[in-house]
Every structure is written in structure tokens, then in C-alpha cells.
NUKEFI-961452 format. One record per residue (C-alpha): residue in one letter; x, y, z. Coordinates in steps of 0.1 Angstrom, whole numbers, padded with zeros to 4 digits, always signed. Layout:
# residues N
aXYZ/...
# end
This chain:
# residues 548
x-0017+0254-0122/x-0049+0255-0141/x-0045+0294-0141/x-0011+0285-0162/x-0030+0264-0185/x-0060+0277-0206/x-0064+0250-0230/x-0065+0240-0266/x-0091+0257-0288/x-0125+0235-0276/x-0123+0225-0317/x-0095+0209-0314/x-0103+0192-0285/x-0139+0177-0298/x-0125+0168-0332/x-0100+0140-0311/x-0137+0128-0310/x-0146+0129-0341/x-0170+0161-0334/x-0169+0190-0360/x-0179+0226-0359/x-0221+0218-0369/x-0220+0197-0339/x-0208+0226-0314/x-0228+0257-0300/x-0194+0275-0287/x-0193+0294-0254/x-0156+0312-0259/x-0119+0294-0270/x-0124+0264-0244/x-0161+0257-0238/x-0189+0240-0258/x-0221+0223-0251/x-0230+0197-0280/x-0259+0188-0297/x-0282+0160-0290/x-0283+0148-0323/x-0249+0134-0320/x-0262+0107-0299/x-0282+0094-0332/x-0249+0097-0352/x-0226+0082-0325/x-0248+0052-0304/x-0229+0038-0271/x-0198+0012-0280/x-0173+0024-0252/x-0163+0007-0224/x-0179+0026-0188/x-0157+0029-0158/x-0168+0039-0125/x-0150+0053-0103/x-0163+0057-0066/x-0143+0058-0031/x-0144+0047+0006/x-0164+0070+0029/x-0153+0107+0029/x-0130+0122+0054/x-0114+0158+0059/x-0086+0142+0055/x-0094+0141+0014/x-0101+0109-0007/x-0094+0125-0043/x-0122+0107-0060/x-0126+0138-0089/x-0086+0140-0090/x-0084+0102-0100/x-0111+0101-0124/x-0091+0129-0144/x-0057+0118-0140/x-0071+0082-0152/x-0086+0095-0179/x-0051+0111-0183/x-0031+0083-0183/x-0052+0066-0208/x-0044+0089-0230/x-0011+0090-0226/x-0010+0048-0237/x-0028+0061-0267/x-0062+0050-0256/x-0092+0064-0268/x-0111+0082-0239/x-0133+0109-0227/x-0145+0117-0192/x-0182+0119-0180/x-0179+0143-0146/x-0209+0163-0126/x-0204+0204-0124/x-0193+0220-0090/x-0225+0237-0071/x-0218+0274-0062/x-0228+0262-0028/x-0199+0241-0017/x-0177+0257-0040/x-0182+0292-0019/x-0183+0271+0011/x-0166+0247+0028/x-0154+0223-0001/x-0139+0250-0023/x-0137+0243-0060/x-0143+0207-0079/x-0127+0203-0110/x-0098+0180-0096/x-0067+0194-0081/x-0030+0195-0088/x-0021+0180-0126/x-0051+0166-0131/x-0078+0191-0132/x-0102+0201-0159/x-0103+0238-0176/x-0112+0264-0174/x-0116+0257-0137/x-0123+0290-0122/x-0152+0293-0151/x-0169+0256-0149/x-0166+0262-0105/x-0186+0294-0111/x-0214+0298-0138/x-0200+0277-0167/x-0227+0275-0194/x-0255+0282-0168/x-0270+0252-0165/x-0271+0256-0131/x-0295+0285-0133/x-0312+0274-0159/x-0325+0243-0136/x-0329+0269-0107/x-0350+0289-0130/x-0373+0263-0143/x-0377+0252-0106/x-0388+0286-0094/x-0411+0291-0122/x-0433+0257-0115/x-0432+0272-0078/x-0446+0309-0088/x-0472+0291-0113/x-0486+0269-0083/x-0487+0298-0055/x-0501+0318-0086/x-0527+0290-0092/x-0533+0297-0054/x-0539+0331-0053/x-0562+0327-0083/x-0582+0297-0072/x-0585+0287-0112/x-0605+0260-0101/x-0580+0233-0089/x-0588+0237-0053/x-0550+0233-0040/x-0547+0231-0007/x-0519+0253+0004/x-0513+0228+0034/x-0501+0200+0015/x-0478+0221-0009/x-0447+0196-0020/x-0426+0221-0042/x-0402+0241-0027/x-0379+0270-0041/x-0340+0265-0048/x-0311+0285-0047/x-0280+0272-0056/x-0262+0287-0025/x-0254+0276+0012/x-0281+0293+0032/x-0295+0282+0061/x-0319+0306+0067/x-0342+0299+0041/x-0347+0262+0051/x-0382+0272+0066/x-0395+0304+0057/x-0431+0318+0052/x-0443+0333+0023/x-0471+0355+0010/x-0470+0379+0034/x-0478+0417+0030/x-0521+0413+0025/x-0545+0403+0000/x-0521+0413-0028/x-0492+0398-0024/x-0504+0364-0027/x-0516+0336+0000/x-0496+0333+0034/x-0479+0297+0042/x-0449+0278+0055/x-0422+0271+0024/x-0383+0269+0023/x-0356+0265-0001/x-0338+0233-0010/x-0304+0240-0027/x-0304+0240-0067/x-0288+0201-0065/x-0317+0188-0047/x-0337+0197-0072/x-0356+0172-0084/x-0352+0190-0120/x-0316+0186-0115/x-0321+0149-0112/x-0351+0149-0143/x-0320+0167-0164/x-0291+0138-0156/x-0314+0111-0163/x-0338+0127-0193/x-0326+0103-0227/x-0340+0133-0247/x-0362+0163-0251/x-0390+0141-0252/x-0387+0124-0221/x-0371+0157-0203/x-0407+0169-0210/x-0425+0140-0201/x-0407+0134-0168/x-0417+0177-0162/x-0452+0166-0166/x-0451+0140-0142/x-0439+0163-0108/x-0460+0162-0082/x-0463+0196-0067/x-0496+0197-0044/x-0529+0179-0032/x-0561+0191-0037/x-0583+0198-0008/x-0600+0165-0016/x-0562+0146-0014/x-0559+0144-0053/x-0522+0147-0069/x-0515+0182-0090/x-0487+0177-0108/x-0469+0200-0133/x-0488+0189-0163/x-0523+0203-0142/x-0508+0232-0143/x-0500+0236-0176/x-0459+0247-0173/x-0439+0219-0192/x-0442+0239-0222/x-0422+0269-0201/x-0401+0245-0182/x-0390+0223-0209/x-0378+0257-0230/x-0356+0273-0199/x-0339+0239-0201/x-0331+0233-0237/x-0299+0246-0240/x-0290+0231-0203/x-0299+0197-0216/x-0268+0199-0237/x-0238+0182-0223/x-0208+0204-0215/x-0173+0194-0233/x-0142+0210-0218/x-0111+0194-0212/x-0081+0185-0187/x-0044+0201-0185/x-0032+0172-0207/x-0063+0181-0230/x-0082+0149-0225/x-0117+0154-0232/x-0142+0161-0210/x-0183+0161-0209/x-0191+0184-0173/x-0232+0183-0174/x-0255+0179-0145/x-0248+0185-0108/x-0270+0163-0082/x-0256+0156-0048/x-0252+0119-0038/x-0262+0126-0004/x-0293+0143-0009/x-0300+0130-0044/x-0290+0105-0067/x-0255+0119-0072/x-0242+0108-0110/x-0236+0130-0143/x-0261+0132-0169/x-0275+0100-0193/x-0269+0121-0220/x-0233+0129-0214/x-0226+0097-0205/x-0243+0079-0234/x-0226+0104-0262/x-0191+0098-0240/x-0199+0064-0250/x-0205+0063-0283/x-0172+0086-0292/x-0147+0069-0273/x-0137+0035-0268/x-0133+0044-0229/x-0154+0069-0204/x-0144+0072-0169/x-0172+0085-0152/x-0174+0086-0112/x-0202+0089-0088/x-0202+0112-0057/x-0191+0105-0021/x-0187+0070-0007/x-0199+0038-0027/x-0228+0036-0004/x-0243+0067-0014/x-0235+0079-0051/x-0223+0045-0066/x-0253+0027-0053/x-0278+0047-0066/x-0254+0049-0098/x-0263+0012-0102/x-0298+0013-0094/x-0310+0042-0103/x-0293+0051-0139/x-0277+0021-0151/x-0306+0009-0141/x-0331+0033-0163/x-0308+0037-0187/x-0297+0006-0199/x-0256+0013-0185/x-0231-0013-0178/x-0192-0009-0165/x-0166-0027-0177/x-0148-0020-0142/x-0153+0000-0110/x-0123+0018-0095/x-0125+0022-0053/x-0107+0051-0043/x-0088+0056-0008/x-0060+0073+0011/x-0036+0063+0038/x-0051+0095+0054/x-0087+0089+0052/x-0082+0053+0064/x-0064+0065+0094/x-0090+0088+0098/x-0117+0061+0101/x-0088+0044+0126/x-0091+0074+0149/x-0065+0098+0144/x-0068+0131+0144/x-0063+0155+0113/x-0033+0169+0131/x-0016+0138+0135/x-0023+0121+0098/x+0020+0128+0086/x+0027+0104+0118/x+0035+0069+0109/x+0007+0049+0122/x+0002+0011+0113/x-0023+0003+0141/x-0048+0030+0132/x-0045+0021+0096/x-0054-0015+0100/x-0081-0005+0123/x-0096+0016+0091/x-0094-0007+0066/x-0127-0019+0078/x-0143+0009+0062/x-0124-0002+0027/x-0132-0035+0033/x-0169-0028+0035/x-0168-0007+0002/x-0153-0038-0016/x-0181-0062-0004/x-0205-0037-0014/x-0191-0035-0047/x-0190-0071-0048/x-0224-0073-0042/x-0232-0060-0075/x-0211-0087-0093/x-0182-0062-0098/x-0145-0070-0085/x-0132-0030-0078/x-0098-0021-0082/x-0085-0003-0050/x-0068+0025-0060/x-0043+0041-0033/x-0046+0076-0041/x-0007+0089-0027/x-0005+0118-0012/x+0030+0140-0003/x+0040+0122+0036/x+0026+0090+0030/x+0048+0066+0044/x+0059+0036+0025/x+0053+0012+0052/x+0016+0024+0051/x+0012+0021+0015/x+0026-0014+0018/x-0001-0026+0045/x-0021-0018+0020/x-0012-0031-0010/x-0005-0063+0011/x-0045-0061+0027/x-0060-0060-0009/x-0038-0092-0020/x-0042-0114+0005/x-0076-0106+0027/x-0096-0087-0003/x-0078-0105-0032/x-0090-0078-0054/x-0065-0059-0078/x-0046-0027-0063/x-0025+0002-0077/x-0009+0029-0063/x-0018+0061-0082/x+0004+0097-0075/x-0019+0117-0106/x-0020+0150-0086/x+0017+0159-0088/x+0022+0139-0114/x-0009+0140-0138/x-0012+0112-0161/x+0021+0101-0158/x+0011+0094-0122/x-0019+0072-0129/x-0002+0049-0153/x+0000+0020-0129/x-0040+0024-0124/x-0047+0029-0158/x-0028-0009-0166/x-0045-0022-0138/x-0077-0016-0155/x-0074-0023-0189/x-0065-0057-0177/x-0094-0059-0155/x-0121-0048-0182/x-0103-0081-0207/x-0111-0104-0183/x-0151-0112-0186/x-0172-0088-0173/x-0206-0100-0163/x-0240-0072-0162/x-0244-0062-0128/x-0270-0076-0104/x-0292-0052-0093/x-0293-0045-0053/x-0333-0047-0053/x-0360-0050-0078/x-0378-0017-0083/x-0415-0040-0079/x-0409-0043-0038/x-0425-0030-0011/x-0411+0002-0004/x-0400-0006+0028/x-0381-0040+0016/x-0361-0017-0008/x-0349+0005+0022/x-0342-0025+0043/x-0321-0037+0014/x-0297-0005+0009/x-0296-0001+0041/x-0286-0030+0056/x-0263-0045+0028/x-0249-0015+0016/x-0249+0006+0054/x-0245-0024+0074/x-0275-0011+0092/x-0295-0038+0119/x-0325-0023+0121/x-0349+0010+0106/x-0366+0031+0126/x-0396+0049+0111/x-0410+0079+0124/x-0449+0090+0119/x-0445+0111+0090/x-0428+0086+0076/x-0455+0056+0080/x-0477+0081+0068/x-0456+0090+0034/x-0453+0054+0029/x-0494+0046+0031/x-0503+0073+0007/x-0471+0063-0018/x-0487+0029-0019/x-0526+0049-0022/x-0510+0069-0047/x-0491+0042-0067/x-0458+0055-0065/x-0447+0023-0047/x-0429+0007-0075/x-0400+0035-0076/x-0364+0029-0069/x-0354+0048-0033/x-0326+0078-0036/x-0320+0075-0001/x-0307+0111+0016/x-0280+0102+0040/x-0251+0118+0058/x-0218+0111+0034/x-0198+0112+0064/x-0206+0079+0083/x-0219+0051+0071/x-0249+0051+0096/x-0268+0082+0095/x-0248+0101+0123/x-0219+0122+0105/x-0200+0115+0136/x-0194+0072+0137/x-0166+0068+0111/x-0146+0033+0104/x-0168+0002+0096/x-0195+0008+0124/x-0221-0022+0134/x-0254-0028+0151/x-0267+0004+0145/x-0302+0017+0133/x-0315+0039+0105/x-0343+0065+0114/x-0360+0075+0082/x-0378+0111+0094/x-0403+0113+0062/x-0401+0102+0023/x-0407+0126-0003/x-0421+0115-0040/x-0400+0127-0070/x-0427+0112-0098/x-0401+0131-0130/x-0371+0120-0117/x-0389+0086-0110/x-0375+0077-0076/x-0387+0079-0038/x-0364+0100-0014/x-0362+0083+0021/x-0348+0112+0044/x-0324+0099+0074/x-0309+0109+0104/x-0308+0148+0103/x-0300+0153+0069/x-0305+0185+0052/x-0318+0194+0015/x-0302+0229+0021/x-0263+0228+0036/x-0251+0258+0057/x-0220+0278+0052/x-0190+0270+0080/x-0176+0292+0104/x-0152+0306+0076/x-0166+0298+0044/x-0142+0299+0012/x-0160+0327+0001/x-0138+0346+0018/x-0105+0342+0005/x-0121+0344-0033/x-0105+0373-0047/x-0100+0397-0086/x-0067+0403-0095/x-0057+0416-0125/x-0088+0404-0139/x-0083+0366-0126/x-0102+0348-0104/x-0082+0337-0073/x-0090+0313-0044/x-0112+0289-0053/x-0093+0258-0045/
# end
């Protein structure tokens, strides 16, 4: 359907926000990043909506698919509104997940382009990673007097692919030429904690302020090196110029769209840029914005991560879920999801109700939105709708956007705009930032997992004694954590309890300004599946095909 539809000219699409042809650096008929000085012309007045969802199945939740056909529907009752999404990683998209611009009627375009490269932003941050890496192993090889000690390296390579063998690899290999042997690997391009020190960067300024600040190394005497010691923001902060420039596209209904910045939730913080966000903001009275994966992951870090740093409020937060996923969590099996099943649904509405309280924990009341998809059964829908009234008492909709695009989400789209009247009071943060490190992963973890108890291992105990030596304690945690589960074993689904949390080590992002507790066996750099999607991507007649 997106293949049908290749959009308005990007100028008409930017002046529905008031944006001209000064304010645009084009890229073609429906793409344009925008400059950063309209945030000084157009300061924040819009109303923020989050949209998040109950913990991911295969079974598909439709999280990117609602925010768009919200946004949709919104302007369809005339509203003003833009969207504020994240940009598909090559990675997933070439692997398991496929493409993730939406799906049916409520997709943004050009889809096959902003899946692939788009405006290369993507590179751009892999670039500027890779060049602080080669300046430190150069630094290395040189010995220019900083005494790194090639044992306590920090800074790893990206690649914004699925590749598993380049999680540990060793480098410098080939004799005294080719540089100095050691252990390395490769984290995927949205681990990167560039990525992360793009989406929440307010300006040039701070983008290069926050480069200065990585830590990269130790010295041989256990002193920090960070990017500034080695002299590359000046480089790092030019690769990303143009990539610090939010993307605007739009959806099939030609609904703007800012697409700009790319972090996972599960291995980072897992929300679009500040920048996009805050220009959304300030030209449109509504931005629907969503965070990745469950609540527990990308919508709690959302909260205490950039609303926190940035100064963001919502107005309403939007809890998305399927009769399928929740059967899921109930314990049916993907084959069996079009078979009428009451039982297993109420046995996975745990998992929903543990989203809402978490929400609730941040002084928000969510809107559940029922995303429908084709075989839901009424009865199903209803056991639902009835849960949400009486045992949540939170407001529901039923929202049918992918065949229908806007038209379908104009029940949700009501639902909110009378939500967002009623008074909306700031959120509470989860934890302050000035805790102990371990408090703050006791508190995500146990109010927002459900966890009983954390289990630390060595390296961990250790991260955590020089974090406090070094003075990094005072950070906000980005904990890494399987998406799939709300412990940190992919495999427990529903609403699990008495279970542990085993963080492995904790790594120090000093740009991006957060800690990153790693958990269970999570991985910085995924895998591709048995048959990745790669496969079926093929030309044809000069168009992209496959990517779904």
C-alpha cells in the first residue's frame, strides 16, 4: 500500500506546519531534514502523547501502527498534529522484524527509503563511533603520551547490522604495523551510545559537550580518557551535523511526521530525538510520540531518562494491546491465536494489568487501546473492554487503524482528547537520579519488573565500586533487558512473580549521561534468525520489494 502512495511534495507537507522553503535542506519530492533554528522560532506549546504497549509477543502489538493511525485520526477531526517516531535499524529490518514504518493504512512514506538508508543518519552516528574507536587504538599504537592501557578499553566498534560474529573479536593482528593486538567486538549502531548522545543532545552545543564527556579507556594508572583527551569532538561533532537534523516525512493520509534517532529500548534508552520532539512541539498543538517495546523498558526510561533531562511532560499516555498478544501471555500457541479463547485471555490480562499500574505509578491514568486485528472475536474484545471498566477503571477504545487508517482510530483519538481536558498533573519521577546506584536498580526493577530480588555478579560489584570512585554515581540507569518477558528470561511471559534480576556488569555512558545495568543474557549485538527477511528483499522494476 505504501508502494501505491508516494506522497505530497515534503513542501506541502511542512508548510501544514507552518515551515517554509529557508527552513528545509530537501533530500528528493518527500524527504527533508529541518533546521535547528526553528526550534528558536517555534518554542514547545503542544500537547505530548505517549504511546507505549504491554510486553511484546510474536503474536504483534502494533505499537508504531497506532501511533500513526492516531496521529491520523487527529487529523481527520481537524486537529493540529505531527508525529515524533524513531528510524528502523537496517538490523532488524533485514532480519527478523522486517520493516518499521507502521503497517497497513497507517504507515509513514516513503517506507522502503526511511527502512533502508533515509537521510543517513544512521551512518553518520556509525561513522562518528568508528572514528573515536580508530583515534584511541591509534593513540595506542602511537603511545602519544597518555599511557592507555589496552586492557581496560570501553569503546567498541558498531555496525548497524545483525552479526553475531563480531560480538568478540580481536584486533591488531598482522605485526608491529598493523597496530596493537587485543580483545574488541561490535555493538550494533543503536547501542551506540552516540546514538543515544544524538536523541537527547538540545543543540550543537550540548551534542559536542556530551562527545567530550565519553569515556573510552583507563590509563595504566586507572585514570578516565575520555573523547575530549583525545582531542576528536571537533571531528565527531562535524560527521554529525547534518544527522542532528530531525527528519520530516509524512503518513498515507499526509500527516506529518519528524523520523530522527534510532536507540533500542532494550539495549538503550529507546525514544526519538529531543530535538524532534521539542520542534513537534512547538508546531503543533498535538505530537504523538511512542516509546519502544513494553512500558517497562522504553516508556520507563522515556520518563526518567528524557522527560526527565529535557524538561517533557504528556498530556496522556496511550497502552497498547491485542487480543493476540494477551492470549499469548495466557499460553496459547501462535497457531492457535484465531481460536476463541476466554480463559487464556483472562489469564493474560495480568500482563496488561501490570503495565497500567506501572503507568500509574508515574501519576498517569493510560488509555488502553485494543489494537483489532482481522479474527478477533467479539466476545474477546468485549472481556476486555469490560476488564478496563470495572477492575482497571481506566478509559478503553477499540482502534481498527491498520485496515482502516485514520478512520479506524477515531474512537481512540476521542478517547484522548477527552482524557488530556481533564487535569493533567507532571509526572512523578520513578527514582531520583541522587541515589545509590543500586537503590535505582532496585527501584525499576522491582516496581516496574515486579522483580523480588537482584542478583549481582562480580563484575558487576566491581563496575559499581569504581562508578562511585569515579563519580558517575549520580546518573539515571538505562537498564538492558530482554523485551520479551518481564523478568530477564525471554522465555516467562504473562505477569510473572517472585523472580530475580541478575545484573552481569554495568557499563558508563558519561555523553549520553546514564548508567547501563546489563541483565540476564542480553546482547548489545542481535543475531540474524534461521531465515532472516533479508531473503525475500528483492528489485523489481526498479522497486524495492519485501520489506514488510
Amino acid at each position: 500500500m505504501a508502494d501505491a502512495n508516494p506522497g505530497k511534495p515534503i513542501s506541502e507537507i511542512a508548510s501544514h506546519l507552518g515551515l517554509g522553503a529557508a527552513d528545509l535542506i530537501s533530500y528528493g519530492h518527500t524527504k527533508a531534514k529541518v533546521k535547528l533554528d526553528v526550534l528558536k522560532k517555534h518554542p514547545p506549546r503542544g500537547k505530548l502523547v505517549l504511546v507505549s504497549a504491554i510486553t511484546p509477543t510474536p503474536a504483534g502489538e502494533g505499537k508504531t501502527t497506532t501511533t500513526i493511525g492516531l496521529g491520523q485520526a487527529l487529523s481527520q477531526l481537524k486537529q493540529s498534529v505531527c508525529l515524533a517516531l524513531r528510524e528502523p535499524s537496517l538490523g532488524p529490518c533485514l532480519g527478523m522484524k522486517g520493516g518499521a514504518t507502521g503497517g497497513g493504512r497507517s504507515q509513514v512514506v516513503p517506507a522502503e527509503e526511511i527502512n533502508l538508508h533515509f537521510t543517513g543518519d544512521f551512518h553518520a552516528v556509525t561513522s562518528a563511533n568508528n572514528l573515536l574507536a580508530a583515534l584511541l587504538d591509534n593513540h595506542i599504537y602511537r603511545g602519544r603520551g597518555i599511557n592507555i592501557d589496552p586492557r581496560r578499553i570501553t569503546w567498541k566498534r558498531v555496525l548497524d547490522m545483525n552479526d553475531r560474529a563480531l560480538r568478540n573479536i580481536i584486533i591488531g593482528l598482522g605485526g608491529v604495523l598493523q597496530g596493537v593486538p587485543r580483545e574488541s567486538g561490535f555493538d550494533i549502531t543503536a547501542a551506540s551510545e552516540i546514538m543515544a548522545i544524538l536523541c537527547l543532545a538540545e543543540d550543537y552545543e550540548d551534542l559536542q559537550a556530551r562527545l567530550d564527556r565519553i569515556l573510552v579507556a583507563f590509563t595504566h594508572d586507572g585514570e578516565p580518557v575520555t573523547a575530549r583527551i583525545l582531542n576528536a569532538t571537533g571531528a565527531l561533532t562535524a560527521l554529525l551535523k547534518e544527522a542532528m537534523q530531525p527528519n520530516l516525512v509524512q503518513t498515507l493520509e499526509g500527516t506529518p511526521a519528524f523520523v530522527h534517532g534510532g536507540p533500542f529500548a532494550n539495549i538503550a534508552h529507546g525514544c526519538n530525538s529531543v530535538v524532534a520532539t521539542k520542534m513537534a512541539l512547538g508546531l503543533a498543538d498535538w505530537v504523538v510520540t511512542e516509546a519502544g517495546f513494553g512500558f517497562d523498558l522504553g516508556a520507563e526510561k522515556f520518563f526518567d531518562i528524557k522527560c526527565k533531562s529535557a524538561g517533557l511532560d504528556t498530556a496522556a499516555v496511550i497502552l497498547v494491546a491485542t487480543c493476540r498478544a494477551l492470549k499469548t501471555h495466557g499460553g496459547v500457541k501462535l497457531g492457535d491465536l484465531t481460536t476463541p479463547n476466554l480463559e487464556a485471555l483472562q489469564n493474560g490480562l495480568g500482563n496488561l494489568d501490570k503495565h497500567v499500574e506501572n503507568i500509574m505509578q508515574f501519576g498517569e491514568k493510560p488509555i488502553v487501546c485494543l489494537n483489532r486485528f482481522a479474527g478477533d472475536h467479539d466476545e474477546e474484545i468485549d472481556l476486555v473492554r469490560k476488564h478496563c471498566a470495572s477492575k482497571l477503571q481506566v478509559p478503553f477504545a477499540l482502534s481498527n487503524v491498520f485496515e482502516e487508517g485514520g478512520a479506524g482510530g477515531i474512537e481512540l483519538a476521542h478517547t484522548l482528547i477527552q482524557q488530556a481536558e481533564k487535569v493533567s498533573n507532571p509526572y512523578k519521577s520513578l527514582y531520583n537520579w541522587n541515589e545509590d546506584v543500586k537503590s535505582k536498580i532496585w527501584k525499576v526493577a522491582n516496581s516496574m519488573y515486579g522483580a523480588q530480588k537482584i542478583h549481582y555478579a562480580k563484575k558487576a560489584e566491581r563496575d559499581l565500586a569504581s562508578i562511585k570512585k569515579l563519580k558517575y554515581d549520580k546518573l539515571p540507569v538505562c537498564i538492558a533487558k530482554t523485551p520479551a518477558s518481564l523478568t530477564d528470561d525471554p522465555k516467562v511471559v504473562g505477569r510473572p512473580e517472585n523472580f530475580s534480576v541478575t545484573v552481569r556488569e554495568i557499563l558508563i555512558a558519561a555523553g549520553a549521561g546514564f548508567l547501563i545495568p546489563i541483565t540476564g543474557d542480553i546482547l548489545r549485538m542481535p543475531g540474524l534468525s534461521k531465515t532472516p527477511q533479508a531473503e525475500n528483499i528483492r528489485v523489481k522494476d526498479g522497486r524495492i520489494e519485501g520489506i514488510k
